[in-house]
N, C-alpha and C positions, 0 to 999 in steps of 0.2 A: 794791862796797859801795853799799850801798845809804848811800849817800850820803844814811841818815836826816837838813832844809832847815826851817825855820821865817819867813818874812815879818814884816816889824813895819811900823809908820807911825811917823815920826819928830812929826808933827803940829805944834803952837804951839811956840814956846821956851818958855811956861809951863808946859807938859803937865807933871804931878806924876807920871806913870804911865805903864807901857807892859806890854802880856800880852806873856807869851812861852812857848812852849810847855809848859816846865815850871816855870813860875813867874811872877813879874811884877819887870822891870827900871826902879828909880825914882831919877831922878838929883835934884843937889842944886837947890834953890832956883834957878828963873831960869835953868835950862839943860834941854838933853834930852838925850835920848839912846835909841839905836834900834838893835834887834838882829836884822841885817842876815843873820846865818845861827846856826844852833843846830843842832849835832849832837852826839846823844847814846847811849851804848853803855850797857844796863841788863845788868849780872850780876843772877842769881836761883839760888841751893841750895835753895831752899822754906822757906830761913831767914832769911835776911838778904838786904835787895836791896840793889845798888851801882849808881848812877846816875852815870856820867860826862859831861860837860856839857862844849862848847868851843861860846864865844861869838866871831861875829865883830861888833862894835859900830863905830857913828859915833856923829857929835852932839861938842857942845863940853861935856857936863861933865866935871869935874876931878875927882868921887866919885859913886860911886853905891849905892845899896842892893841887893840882889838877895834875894827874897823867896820861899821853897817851900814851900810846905805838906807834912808829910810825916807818916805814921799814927804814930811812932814817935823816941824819942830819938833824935838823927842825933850822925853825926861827921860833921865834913870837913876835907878832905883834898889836896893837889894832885893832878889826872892827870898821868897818862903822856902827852908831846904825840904821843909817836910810837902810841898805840894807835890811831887814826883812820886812820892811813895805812897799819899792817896790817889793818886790816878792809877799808879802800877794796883793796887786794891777795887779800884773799883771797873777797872776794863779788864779784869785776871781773867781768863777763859774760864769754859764751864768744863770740868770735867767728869765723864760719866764711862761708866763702864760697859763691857761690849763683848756676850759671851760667843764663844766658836765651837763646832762639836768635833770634827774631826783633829786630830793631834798636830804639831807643828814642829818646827826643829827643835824647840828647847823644852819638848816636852815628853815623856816618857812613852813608847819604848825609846828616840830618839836619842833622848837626854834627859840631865836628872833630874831638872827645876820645871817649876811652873812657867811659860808665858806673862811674858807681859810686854806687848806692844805698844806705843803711842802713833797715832798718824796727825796724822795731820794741822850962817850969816845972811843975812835978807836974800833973795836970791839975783843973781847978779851982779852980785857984789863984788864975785871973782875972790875976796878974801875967807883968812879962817876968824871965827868969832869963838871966843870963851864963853860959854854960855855958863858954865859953874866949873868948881872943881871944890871936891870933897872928898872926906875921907868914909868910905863905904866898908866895914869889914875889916878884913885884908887889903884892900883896891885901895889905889891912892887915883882916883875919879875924877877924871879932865873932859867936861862935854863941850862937843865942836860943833861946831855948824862950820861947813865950805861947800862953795857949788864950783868949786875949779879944782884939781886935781893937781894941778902946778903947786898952787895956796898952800893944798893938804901935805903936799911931799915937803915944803918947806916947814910945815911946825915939825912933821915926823923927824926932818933932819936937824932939826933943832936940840928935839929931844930925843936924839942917839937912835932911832929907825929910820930904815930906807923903804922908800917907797918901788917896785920894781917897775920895770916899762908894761911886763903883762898885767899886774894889777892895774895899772896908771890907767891902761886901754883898757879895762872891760868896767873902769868906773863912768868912764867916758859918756853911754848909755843914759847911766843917771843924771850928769849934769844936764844930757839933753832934757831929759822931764823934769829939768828943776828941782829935783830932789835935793838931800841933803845930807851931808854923814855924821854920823855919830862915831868918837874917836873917845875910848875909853883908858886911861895907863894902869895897867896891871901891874900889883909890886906883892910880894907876900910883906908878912910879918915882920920879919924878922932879918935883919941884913946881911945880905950875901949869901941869903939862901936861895934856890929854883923855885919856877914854878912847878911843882908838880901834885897828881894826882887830882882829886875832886874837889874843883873850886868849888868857891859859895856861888847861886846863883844868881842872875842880872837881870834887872826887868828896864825892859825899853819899852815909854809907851810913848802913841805918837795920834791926831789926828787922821783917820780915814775914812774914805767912805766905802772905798774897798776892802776884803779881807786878803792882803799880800802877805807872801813869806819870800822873801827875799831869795832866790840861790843862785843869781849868774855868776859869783865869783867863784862857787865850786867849779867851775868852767877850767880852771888852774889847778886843779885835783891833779893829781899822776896818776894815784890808784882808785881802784872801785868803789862808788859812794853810798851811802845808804842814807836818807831820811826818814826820822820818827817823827810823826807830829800830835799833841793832843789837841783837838778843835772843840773851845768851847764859843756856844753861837745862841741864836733862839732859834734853831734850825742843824739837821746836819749837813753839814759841810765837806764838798770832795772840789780836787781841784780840775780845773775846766779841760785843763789836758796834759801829756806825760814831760812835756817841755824836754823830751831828748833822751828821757830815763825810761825802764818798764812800765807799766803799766800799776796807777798807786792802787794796793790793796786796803780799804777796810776791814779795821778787826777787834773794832766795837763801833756801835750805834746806839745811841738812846739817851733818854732824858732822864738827869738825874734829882736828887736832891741837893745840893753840892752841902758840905760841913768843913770847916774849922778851915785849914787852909784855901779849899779852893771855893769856901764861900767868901772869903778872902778876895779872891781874886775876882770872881763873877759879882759880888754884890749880895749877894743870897737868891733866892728864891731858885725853881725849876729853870733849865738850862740844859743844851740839850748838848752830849758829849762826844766829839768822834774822834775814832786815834785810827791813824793813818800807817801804812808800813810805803816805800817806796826805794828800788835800789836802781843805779845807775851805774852798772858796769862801764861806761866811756865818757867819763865826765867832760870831754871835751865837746861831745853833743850838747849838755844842754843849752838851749837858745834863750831861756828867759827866766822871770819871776815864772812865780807860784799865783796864781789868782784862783782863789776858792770861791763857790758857787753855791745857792742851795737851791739840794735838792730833797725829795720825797722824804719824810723820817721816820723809812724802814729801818724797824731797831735790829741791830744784830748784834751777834757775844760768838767767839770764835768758841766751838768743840774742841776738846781732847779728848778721843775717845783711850781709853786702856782693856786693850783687849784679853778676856779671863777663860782660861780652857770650862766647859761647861761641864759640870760636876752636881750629883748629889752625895750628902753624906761624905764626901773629898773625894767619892770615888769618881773618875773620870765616866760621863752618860756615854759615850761611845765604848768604852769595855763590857759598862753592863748592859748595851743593845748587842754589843756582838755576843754576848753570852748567853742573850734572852734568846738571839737567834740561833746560835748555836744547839740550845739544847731545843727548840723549836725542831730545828730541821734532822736531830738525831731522833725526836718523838716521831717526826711522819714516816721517814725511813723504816726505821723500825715497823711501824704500820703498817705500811708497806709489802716490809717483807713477810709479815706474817701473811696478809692476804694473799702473796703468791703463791707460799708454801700449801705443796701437796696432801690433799688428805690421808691419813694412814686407815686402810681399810682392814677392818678383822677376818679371820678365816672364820669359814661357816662349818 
């Protein structure tokens, strides 16, 4: 698996804000907090998308907000923790081995060891609407709907977060398409402990007819960004363009069988799987969502090749060719010289 990574900066203890790939994580008054890894598995039927999210966080806050903007009324829900580590099984790379005949630096005479390489609320409404709150986990679970940004910073200031001016403005976007945010309160266990380390997962699913992934609020990133994503679709799935980031790599393609967890999530049957790598060194470039697209479903599985000095018997083939040749070219010499050599003639 494409092991779909996202970067954050942890930045002041005041910082009200932090982008994260699908969404923005804002802890309570006078603490931070920073989302150290984000991978995320989107289900798509061309009717409803399922976005599953597993956060790993630092920082000393004791709650926090987690904020999505999404086209449509959401539910949420807990993931499955075990679906991450079926996809990381079932997109692992292939690995093969890849012999070489000439010696290398870490191989003898050079050195001692063998080689071993690898390469490569209604809308309009203007207010915030409660649509549930439960207890999920650990999460103590508040879903919102607002299409005004005013509304949202008012519940958040209600409940001890700020909303900043940069996030305010790049939510802005959203209210023009009518969208709506999903506004989720993070709390652990246990009281007056932090959040940290690897939450339980969150599943937000929502009405579309699109397959979007949210990321203009990485826009507020500091540092360099990375997205992982797993795409399951009846097709595979790449998105329409880089939206301001590198260019996404594929580094699996194919249809699988899905079991246990992520038949879970697909429903069952064949499904076809693609995990995305994509990194954005300038987060302030990107311009937009994510809209994926299908296309063709050339299957692919990324190589590892491990490259092995070429040997029979352990003996390196490059010693026993230079010594085949070796004694080779002492036999013709010798030949050689005999042929040149003068006959010795008897006296008569």
């Amino acid at each position: 698996m494409l092991v779909a990574l996202l970067a954050l900066q942890l930045g002041s203890l005041v910082a009200p804000a932090y982008a994260c790939g699908c969404g923005a994580m804002i802890p309570d008054r006078n603490h931070r907090i920073g989302v150290d890894r984000e991978t995320s598995a989107v289900r798509w039927d061309g009717r409803t998308e399922q976005i599953v999210m597993r956060f790993t966080v630092r920082g000393d806050a004791e709650r926090a907000a987690w904020i999505m903007p999404v086209p449509g009324r959401a539910d949420v829900t807990l993931g499955d923790p075990e679906l991450f580590d079926a996809l990381e099984e079932l997109t692992r790379p292939e690995h093969r081995k890849r012999h070489y005949f000439w010696p290398r630096a870490k191989d003898w005479p050079f050195a001692g060891g063998a080689g071993d390489g690898a390469a490569a609320a209604p809308p309009g409404d203007g207010a915030v609407g409660v649509v549930g709150r439960e207890r999920l986990g650990p999460f103590d679970v508040a879903r919102l709907t607002a299409t005004d940004p005013k509304a949202l910073s008012g519940w958040l200031e209600k409940n001890g977060f700020e909303l900043s001016d940069g996030l305010a403005a790049e939510l802005r976007p959203y209210v023009a398409q009518k969208w709506e945010y999903v506004a989720v309160r993070l709390a652990p266990d246990a009281d007056g402990a932090a959040l940290q380390g690897e939450l339980d997962p969150l599943r937000i699913s929502f009405a579309s007819e699109r397959l979007i992934y949210p990321m203009r609020l990485s826009r507020l990133a500091k540092t360099p960004q990375s997205l992982g994503l797993y795409v399951l679709a009846d097709h595979r799935m790449e998105p329409r363009d880089d939206i301001g980031g590198r260019a996404p790599e594929v580094t699996f393609a194919g249809t699988i069988q899905p079991e246990g967890a992520v038949a879970a999530l697909t429903g069952g049957g064949p499904v076809h799987l693609t995990a995305l790598d994509q990194e954005f060194p300038d987060p302030s470039l990107i311009d937009g969502d994510h809209e994926l697209r299908t296309v063709a479903d050339t299957p692919y599985r990324e190589v590892i090749y491990h490259d092995r000095l070429l040997t029979i018997g352990g003996v390196p083939v490059w010693l026993l060719t230079m010594g085949v040749v070796l004694v080779a070219a002492g036999a013709i010499v010798a030949v050689r010289v005999r042929q040149r050599r003068p006959a010795v003639r008897s006296a008569a």
